[in-house]
N, C-alpha and C positions, 0 to 999 in steps of 0.2 A: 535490384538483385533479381536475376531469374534461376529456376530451382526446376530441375527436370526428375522424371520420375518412372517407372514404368510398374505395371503391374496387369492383374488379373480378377476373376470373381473373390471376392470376400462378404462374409457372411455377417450378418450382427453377430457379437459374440455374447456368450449368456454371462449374466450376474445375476451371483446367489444371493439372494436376499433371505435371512432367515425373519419369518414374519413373529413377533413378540403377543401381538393380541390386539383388539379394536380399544378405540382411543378416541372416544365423542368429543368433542367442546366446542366454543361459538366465537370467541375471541381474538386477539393476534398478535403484535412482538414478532413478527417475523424476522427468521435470523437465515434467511438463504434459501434458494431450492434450483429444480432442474426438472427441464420438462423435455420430453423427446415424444414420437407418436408413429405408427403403424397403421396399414390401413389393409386389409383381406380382398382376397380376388371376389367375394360378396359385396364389398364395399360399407363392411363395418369399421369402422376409425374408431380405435384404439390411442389415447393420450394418458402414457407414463409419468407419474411426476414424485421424487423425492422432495419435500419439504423442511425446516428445522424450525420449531417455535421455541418459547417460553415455555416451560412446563406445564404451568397454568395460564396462561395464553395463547389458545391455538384455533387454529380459523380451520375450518373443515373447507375441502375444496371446490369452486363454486367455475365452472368452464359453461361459456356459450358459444357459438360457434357463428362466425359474421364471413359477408363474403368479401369486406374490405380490412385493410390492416387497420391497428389501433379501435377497433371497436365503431368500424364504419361499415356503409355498405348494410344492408339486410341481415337481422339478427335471427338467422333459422333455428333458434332454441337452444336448450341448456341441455349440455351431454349428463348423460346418467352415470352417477356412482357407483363404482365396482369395489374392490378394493382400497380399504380405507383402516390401516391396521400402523404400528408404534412398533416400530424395529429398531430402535436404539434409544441412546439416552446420553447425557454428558456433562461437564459445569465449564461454562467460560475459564479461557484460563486468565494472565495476566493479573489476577489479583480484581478482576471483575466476577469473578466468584457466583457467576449467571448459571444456573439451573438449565437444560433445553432437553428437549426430545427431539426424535427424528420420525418423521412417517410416509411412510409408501401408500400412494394413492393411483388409481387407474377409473378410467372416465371411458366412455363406450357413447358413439350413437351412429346411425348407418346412415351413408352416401348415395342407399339407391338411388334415391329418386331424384339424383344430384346429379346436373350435367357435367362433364368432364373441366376442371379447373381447379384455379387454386383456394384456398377456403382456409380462416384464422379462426383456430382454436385461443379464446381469451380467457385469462381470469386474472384481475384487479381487486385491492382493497387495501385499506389502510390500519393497523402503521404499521412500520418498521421498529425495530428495537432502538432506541433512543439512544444518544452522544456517539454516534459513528462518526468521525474526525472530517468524511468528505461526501457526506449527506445527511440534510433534516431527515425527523421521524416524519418522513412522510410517505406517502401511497406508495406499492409496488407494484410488481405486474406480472405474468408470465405469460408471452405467445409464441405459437408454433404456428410459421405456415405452413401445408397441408398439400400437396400437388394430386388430385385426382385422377384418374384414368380407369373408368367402369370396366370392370372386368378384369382388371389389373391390379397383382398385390403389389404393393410399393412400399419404403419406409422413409423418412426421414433419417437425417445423420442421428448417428447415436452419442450419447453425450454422460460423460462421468459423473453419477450420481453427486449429491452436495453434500457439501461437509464444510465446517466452521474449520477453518487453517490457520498453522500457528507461524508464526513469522519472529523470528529471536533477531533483535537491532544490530547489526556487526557480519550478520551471517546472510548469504544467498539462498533464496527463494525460488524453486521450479516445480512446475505441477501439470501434468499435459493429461489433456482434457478428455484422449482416445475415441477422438469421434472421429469415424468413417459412414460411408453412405453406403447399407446393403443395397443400395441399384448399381453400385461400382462409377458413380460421379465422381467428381475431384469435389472436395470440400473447399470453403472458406471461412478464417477466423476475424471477427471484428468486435473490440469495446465498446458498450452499448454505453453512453452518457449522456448526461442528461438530467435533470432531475424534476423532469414535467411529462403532460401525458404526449402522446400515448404511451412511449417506452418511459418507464420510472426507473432507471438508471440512476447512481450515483452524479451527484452536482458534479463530479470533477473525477478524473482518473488520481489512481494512487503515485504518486510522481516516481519516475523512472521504471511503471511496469511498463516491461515487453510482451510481445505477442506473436510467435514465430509461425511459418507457414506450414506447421504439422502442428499446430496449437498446442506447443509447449508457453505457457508464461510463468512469465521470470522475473526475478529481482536480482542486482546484483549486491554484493557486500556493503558498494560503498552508499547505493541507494538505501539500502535497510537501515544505514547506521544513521541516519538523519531524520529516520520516517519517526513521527511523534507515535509514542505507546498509545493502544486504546485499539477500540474497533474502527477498521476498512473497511470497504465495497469496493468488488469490482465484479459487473455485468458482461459476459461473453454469450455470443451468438453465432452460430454453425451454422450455414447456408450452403445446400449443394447444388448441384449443378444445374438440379428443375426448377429451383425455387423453394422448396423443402426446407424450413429450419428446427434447431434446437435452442434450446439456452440453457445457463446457468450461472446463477443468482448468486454470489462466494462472500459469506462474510468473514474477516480474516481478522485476527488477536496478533497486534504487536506488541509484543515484550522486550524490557530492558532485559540486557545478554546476563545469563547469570552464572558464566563461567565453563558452561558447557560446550563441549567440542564436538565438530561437526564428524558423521562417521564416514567412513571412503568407501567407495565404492571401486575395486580394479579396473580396468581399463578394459571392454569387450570388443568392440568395434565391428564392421560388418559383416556380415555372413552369405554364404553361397552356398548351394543343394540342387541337386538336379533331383527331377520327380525318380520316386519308388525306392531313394536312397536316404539314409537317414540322418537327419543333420543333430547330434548331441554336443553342447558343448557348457562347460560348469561358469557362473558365474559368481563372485566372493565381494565380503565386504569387510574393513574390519571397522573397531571403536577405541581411540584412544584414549578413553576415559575409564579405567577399571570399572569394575559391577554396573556399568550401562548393561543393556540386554539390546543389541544388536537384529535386526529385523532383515530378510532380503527378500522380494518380490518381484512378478513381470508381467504386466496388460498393455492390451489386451491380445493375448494368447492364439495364434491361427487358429480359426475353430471353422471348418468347410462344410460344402457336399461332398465333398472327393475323399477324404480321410479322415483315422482316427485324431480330434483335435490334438492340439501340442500338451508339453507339459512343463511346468514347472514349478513344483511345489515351494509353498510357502516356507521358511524356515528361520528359527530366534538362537540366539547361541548369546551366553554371557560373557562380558568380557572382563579379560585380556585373552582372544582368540581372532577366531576366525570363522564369520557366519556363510554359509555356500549352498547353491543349491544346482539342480541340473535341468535344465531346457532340452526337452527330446520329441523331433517332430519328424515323422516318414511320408514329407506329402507326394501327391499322385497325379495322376494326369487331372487337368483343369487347376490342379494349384499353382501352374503356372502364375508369376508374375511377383510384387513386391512388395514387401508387408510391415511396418513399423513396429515395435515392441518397446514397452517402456519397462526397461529394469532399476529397481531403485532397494537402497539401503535406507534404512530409519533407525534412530536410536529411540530409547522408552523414558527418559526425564520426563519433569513434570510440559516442559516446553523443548519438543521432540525436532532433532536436525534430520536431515535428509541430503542423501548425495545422488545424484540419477546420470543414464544412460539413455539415449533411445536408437535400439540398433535395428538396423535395417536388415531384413533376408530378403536374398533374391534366390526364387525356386526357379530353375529353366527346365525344360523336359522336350517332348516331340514336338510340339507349336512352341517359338519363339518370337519375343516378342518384335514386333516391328524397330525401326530405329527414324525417329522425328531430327532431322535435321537442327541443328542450334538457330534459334532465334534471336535470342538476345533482348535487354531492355529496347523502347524504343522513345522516340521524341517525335514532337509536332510545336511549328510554330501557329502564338494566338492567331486565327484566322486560316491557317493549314490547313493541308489534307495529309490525312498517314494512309498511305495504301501496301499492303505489301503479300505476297503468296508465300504459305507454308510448305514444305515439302518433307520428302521422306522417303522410304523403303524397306523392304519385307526379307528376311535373311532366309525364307521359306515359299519366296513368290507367291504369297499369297496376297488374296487384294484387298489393300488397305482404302479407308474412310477416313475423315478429316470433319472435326468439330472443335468449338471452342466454348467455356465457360466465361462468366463474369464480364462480359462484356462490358465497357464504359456507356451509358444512355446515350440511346442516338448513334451508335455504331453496329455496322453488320460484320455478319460474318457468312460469307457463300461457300456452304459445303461442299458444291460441284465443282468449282473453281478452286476452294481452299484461300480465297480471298479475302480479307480482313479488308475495311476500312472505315475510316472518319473524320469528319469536320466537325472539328471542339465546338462548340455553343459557346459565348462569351462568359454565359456563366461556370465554363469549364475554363477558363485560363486560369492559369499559372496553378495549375493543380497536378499532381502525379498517383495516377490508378492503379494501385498496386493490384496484384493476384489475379490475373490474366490469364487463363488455362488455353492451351492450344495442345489439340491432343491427335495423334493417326492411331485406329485399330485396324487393326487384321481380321478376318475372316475364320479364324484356322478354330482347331476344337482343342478348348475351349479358347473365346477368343481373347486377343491380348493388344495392349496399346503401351504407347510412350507417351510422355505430355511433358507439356515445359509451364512454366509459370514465370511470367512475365510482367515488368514496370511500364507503364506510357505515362512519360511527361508531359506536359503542352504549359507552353512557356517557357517561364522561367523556374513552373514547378512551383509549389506552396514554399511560401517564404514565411520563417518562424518569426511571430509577433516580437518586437521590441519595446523594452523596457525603461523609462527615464525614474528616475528618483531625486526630488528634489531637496533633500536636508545636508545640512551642513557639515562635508565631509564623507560624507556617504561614499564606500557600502560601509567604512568605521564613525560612529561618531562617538565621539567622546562630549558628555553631555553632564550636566550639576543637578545635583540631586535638587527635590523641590522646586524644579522649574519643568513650566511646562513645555514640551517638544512636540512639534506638529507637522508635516511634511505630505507633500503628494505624492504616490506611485502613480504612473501613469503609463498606458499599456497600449500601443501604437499599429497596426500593420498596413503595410505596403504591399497589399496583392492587391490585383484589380482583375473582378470587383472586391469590397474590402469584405471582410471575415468576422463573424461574430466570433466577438474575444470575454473570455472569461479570467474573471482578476481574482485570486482569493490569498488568501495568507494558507503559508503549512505546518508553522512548526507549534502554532497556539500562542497568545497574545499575552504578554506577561499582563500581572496584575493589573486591571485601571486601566488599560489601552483599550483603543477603539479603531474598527478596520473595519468598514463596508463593504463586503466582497460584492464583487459587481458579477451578476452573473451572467451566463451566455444568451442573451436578447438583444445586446448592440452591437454595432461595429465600431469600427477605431473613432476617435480614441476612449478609452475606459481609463478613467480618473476614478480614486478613491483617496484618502488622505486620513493617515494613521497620526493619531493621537495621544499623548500621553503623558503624567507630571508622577516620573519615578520618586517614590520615594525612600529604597532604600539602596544604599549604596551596594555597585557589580558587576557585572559584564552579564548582558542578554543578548538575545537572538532572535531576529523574526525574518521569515525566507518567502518571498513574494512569488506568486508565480503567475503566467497570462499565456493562457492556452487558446490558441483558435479552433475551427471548427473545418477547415479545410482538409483536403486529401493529397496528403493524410496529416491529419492532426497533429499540428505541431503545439511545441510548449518552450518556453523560457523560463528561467528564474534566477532571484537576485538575492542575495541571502546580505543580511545586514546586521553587521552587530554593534551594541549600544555600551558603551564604557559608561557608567552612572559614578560620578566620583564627589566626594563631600562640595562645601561650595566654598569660593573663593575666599582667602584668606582663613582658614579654618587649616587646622591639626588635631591629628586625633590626641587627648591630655592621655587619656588611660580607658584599660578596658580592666572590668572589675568583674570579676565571678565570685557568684556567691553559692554556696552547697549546700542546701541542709534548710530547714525551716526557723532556725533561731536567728535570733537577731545579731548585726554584726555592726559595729560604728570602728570608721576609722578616722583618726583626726590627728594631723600632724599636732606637733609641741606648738603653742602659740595660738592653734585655731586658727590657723588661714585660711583652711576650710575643713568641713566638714562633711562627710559620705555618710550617710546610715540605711541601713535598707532592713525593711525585716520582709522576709518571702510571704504575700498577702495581704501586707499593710500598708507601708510607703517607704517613699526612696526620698529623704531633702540631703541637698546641698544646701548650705549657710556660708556668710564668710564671716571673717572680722574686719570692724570699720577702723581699724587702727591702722593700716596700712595699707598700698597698691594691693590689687590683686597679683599673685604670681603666681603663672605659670610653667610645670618644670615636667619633663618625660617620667614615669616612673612614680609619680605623684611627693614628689618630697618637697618640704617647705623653704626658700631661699629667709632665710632671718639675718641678716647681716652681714655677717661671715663667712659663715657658715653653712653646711648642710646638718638638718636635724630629722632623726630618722623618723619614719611613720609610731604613733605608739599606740597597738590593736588592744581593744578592751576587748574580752569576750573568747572563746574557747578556738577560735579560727588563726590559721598561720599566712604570713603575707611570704608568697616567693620575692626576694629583692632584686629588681631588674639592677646588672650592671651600667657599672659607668655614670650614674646618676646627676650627670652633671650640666643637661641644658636647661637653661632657667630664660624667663623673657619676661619683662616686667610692660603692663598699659594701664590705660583706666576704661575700667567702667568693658570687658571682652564680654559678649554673647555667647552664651553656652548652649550648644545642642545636644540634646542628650538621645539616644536610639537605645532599643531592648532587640534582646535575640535570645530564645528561649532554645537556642544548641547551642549557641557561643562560638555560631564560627564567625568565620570574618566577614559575613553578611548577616547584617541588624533588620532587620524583616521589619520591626515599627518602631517607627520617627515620633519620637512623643512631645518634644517642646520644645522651640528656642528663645529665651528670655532672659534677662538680669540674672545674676546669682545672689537672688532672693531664694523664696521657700518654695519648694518644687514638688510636688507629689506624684507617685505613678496613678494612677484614675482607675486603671482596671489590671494592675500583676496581676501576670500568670500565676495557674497555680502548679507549680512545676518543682520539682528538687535541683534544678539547675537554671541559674538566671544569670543574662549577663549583659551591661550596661554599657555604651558607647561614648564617655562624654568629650562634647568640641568644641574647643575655647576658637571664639571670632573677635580677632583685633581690631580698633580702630582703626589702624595706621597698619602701614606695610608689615605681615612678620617674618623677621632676620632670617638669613638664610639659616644651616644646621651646619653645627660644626663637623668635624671629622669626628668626634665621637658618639653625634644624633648618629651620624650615616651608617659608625659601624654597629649601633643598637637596632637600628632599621633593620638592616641587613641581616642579622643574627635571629630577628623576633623578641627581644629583650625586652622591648619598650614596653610590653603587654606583662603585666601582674596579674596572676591569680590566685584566689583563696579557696582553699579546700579543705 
């Protein structure tokens, strides 16, 4: 996909931090941050950083400064602490009920005596906040590369402070990150993974985030409603066009949907303004949930040398209304060019939705901007050459220049000519380079350019890993309870060269299962082999997934679900609930059997040796002729299942008994199967509600069910409760 753009001078835009007070401590629990940096026509370098810990574990900032990435290269000392003060506060949401702070920090140390280049601001240490779904508590990191030039004030792309994000299962996710480069560069967005050094990234990206070429990332609906509840990571890294970066570090709280609606945002769409005229226009949101409180917003905000900056006040309105506010900007000469603005809606629940916008203005005035010819993605075959000249023209004949960003390693690009070219390396086949900047400026005051952003294939382009599974029936098995299940995933790619592939599970292992995630150190093929001896009866879920490491990083997944059903020849006789702490015996006329249970004590079945065992739906005793009703001792009532009429007589059936302390129709623990001898529960819960699963297992085949088992099935009849 290529993505053309045009613009002008843009400035860093300010963010008001109100400073809370100084905030010592030694420790850490890190829960996310962001780092950005500046550097003074002195050659003082200035690194900004938001941080979020634990309340009572928080690590004070610790920056050195290397002339190679990762903590290589020459370590020219540790930048001096500036600012170092707690501007906010909050508690995990999700029912993780986590304590944190926020703090603003700033680090200083000067460049003089530094030759012109690029130089990595680092600081590492461990841990992270424990049980994130798609990384260990382990190390993290923050680095900013640094582009110097003596004498020359410069800044890196600027980057949206951090904040812990709520993500509600059912509902879309978007957050744009509003970094721009005050040297007027073209930016670049990439997911930092990984979970080693030097970058301490997340093991695995969050499945189905996106990452758009104005660093909006996104979830969609159908992606949220799958993602397991609990804590995320995901790592983003700003790169502009000298080499310059930012980060930020985003820990993110999914939560089960708890009925809340998402609030809307109106539809705004682009905007146009010629310089010294004034562009006002309202933006609204509403909330379909009565008493939400409705939030609207818009960054980051035109803020120049040329004019007074834009506006658009914050504003909250209760609903059932309508929250609105107004965007009023008069830019002037040198505002020329194109500017991205993120407006967005919020509601105030405890686990807050969000609807967004990101609208583009174009200011044009007396310098206009150039116009850069369409490019278009492009292709090379393995072993190729891609050559090809950009072109353009000026609506003001003025003289335009030709540059390009993000080039692929080992490709030029000839200013004077406007000539791009390259011969992929073999370790570049079958890979596609996204975000490709080719840009023409003009000369005029102030000056302006167009730029395209552009795809290069070679190959056949990265090809997404594949996935085998080998168990029975798969992606459904239908599997018996108490038996053990064991099967390979195994996670395959076909690019050459092959692609370290990463194998993990996502959705969480049911009980007693075992899954070695394999992580990203090998290439194809990556074998792991999940394990497991269910035992209680259900339907589960486990969703595999094998991501490479190619460009651009592709991912697969195969989502599997497990039928666990009683075992062969087995019926469920009866489920039996019991309420209340007294003791309850129930025992047909005759004694064929006998149920007692006191809640705390024990639960026997007995029979009588005077005849077959028999058993009947509903628990009634077959004696002859006859049906004889159940007859309760004790203050408790038996609802009577209809229809009471299927009886099945053997010798000598196995009974398996299951407890479920809700009483739904999943018995959580399998407690015995054995003769209908004397039975005891070993450890009852201690609960005012308990419920028993018992399953007679025939010797010999058992009889199909008449037409009136089927229509007790069908109905739920067959299930008696006492209350």
């Amino acid at each position: 996909m290529n993505i053309k753009r045009v613009g002008g001078p843009i400035s860093i835009f300010a963010v008001a931090i109100t400073l809370l007070g100084v905030f010592s401590a030694h420790a850490s629990h890190f829960r996310g941050g962001s780092a950005q940096w500046t550097v003074n026509s002195a050659g003082l370098l200035t690194v900004d950083t938001t941080t979020l810990w634990r309340s009572d574990f928080i690590e004070s900032p610790f920056f050195n400064l290397y002339t190679g990435a990762g903590g290589t290269g020459t370590n020219l000392g540790a930048l001096t602490p500036g600012i170092d003060q707690q501007v906010g506060s909050g508690t995990e949401a999700c029912g993780l009920a986590s304590p944190y702070i926020v703090k603003h920090a700033t680090f200083t140390k000067s460049l003089s005596a530094q030759s012109a280049g690029v130089y990595y601001a680092r600081w590492t240490n461990c841990c992270r906040v424990a049980s994130i779904n798609n990384v260990g508590q382990s190390s993290w990191d923050h680095e900013v590369a640094i582009h110097y030039t003596p004498g020359l004030a410069t800044g890196g792309p600027t980057m949206l402070p951090a904040t812990i994000d709520i993500i509600t299962q059912g509902q879309p996710y978007s957050q744009n990150l509003n970094s721009i480069d005050p040297d007027h560069t073209p930016v670049g967005f990439q997911f930092i993974v990984g979970d080693v050094a030097p970058n301490w990234g997340p093991a695995t990206g969050i499945p189905g985030l996106a990452l758009d070429a104005i660093g909006t990332v996104s979830l969609s609906a159908a992606s949220t409603a799958t993602l397991a509840t609990g804590r995320w990571v995901y790592k983003v890294r700003v790169t502009d066009g000298n080499g310059g970066t930012a980060e930020r570090d985003v820990l993110v709280n999914v939560c089960a949907s708890t009925g809340n609606n998402p609030p809307v945002l109106a539809a705004i769409g682009p905007k146009f303004v010629n310089i010294t005229q004034t562009l006002s226009f309202g933006a609204s949101g509403t909330d379909p949930d009565a008493g939400n409180t409705a939030t609207i917003r818009a960054r980051p905000l035109p803020n120049t040398a040329y004019s007074v900056p834009a506006t658009f006040p914050q504003q909250s309105q209760m609903m059932p209304g309508t929250v609105s506010s107004t965007f009023t900007w008069t830019p002037q000469a040198g505002d020329e060019g194109t500017y991205n603005v993120f407006f967005e809606v919020f509601d105030d629940p405890l686990l807050p939705l969000i609807d967004s916008e990101t609208v583009t203005i174009t200011v044009s005035g007396n310098n206009n901007p150039p116009i850069l010819d369409p490019i278009g993605d492009q292709s090379v075959a393995n072993g190729g050459t891609l050559s090809f000249q950009i072109t353009g023209s000026d609506p003001d004949l003025n003289t335009i220049s030709c540059s390009a960003f993000f080039l692929p390693p080992s490709a030029t690009f000839n200013t004077g000519t406007c000539t791009f070219s390259w011969s992929p390396s073999p370790g570049q086949y079958n890979s596609t380079f996204t975000g490709i900047v080719f840009r023409m400026t003009d000369n005029g005051v102030p000056p302006l350019y167009d730029e395209e952003s552009i795809n290069i294939t070679v190959g056949a382009g990265n090809l997404a890993p594949q996935m085998t599974l080998t168990p029975p029936g798969a992606p459904t098995i239908n599997w018996t309870v108490n038996t053990a299940l064991s099967f390979d995933v195994t996670a395959t790619d076909a690019n050459t060269p092959l692609q370290n592939l990463n194998l993990t599970e996502q959705l969480g292992l049911p009980s007693g299962a075992t899954f070695a995630p394999q992580p990203n150190v090998g290439t194809s093929p990556r074998v792991s082999t999940f394990s497991w001896t269910p035992t209680v009866v259900g339907t589960y879920a486990v969703k595999f997934r094998a991501e490479d490491n190619g460009t651009p990083i592709l991912a697969t997944e195969q989502l599997v679900t497990i039928n666990v059903t009683p075992s062969v020849g087995t019926f469920v006789l009866q489920q039996w609930t019991f309420n209340g702490g007294g003791q309850t015996s129930v025992s047909p006329s005759g004694s064929a059997f006998r149920f007692t249970t006191s809640i705390g004590q024990e639960s026997t079945i007995g029979t009588s040796s005077s005849f077959d065992y028999v058993v009947q739906a509903g628990f009634w005793s077959f004696l002859g002729s006859g049906l004889v009703p159940v007859i309760l001792s004790g203050s408790k009532n038996l609802v009577q299942p209809a229809n009471p009429d299927l009886s099945w007589t053997g010798n000598n059936p196995q009974y398996s008994i299951y407890r479920s302390t809700n009483c739904s129709n999943v018995f959580s623990t399998w407690l015995t199967s054995q003769s209908p001898t004397a039975w005891t529960d070993s450890a009852p819960p201690v609960s005012p509600l308990v419920c028993y699963n018992v399953l007679a297992t025939a010797p010999g085949p058992i009889p199909p069910p008449d037409n009136d088992e089927l229509a007790d099935t069908a109905t739920g009849v067959n299930t008696a409760a006492k209350n």
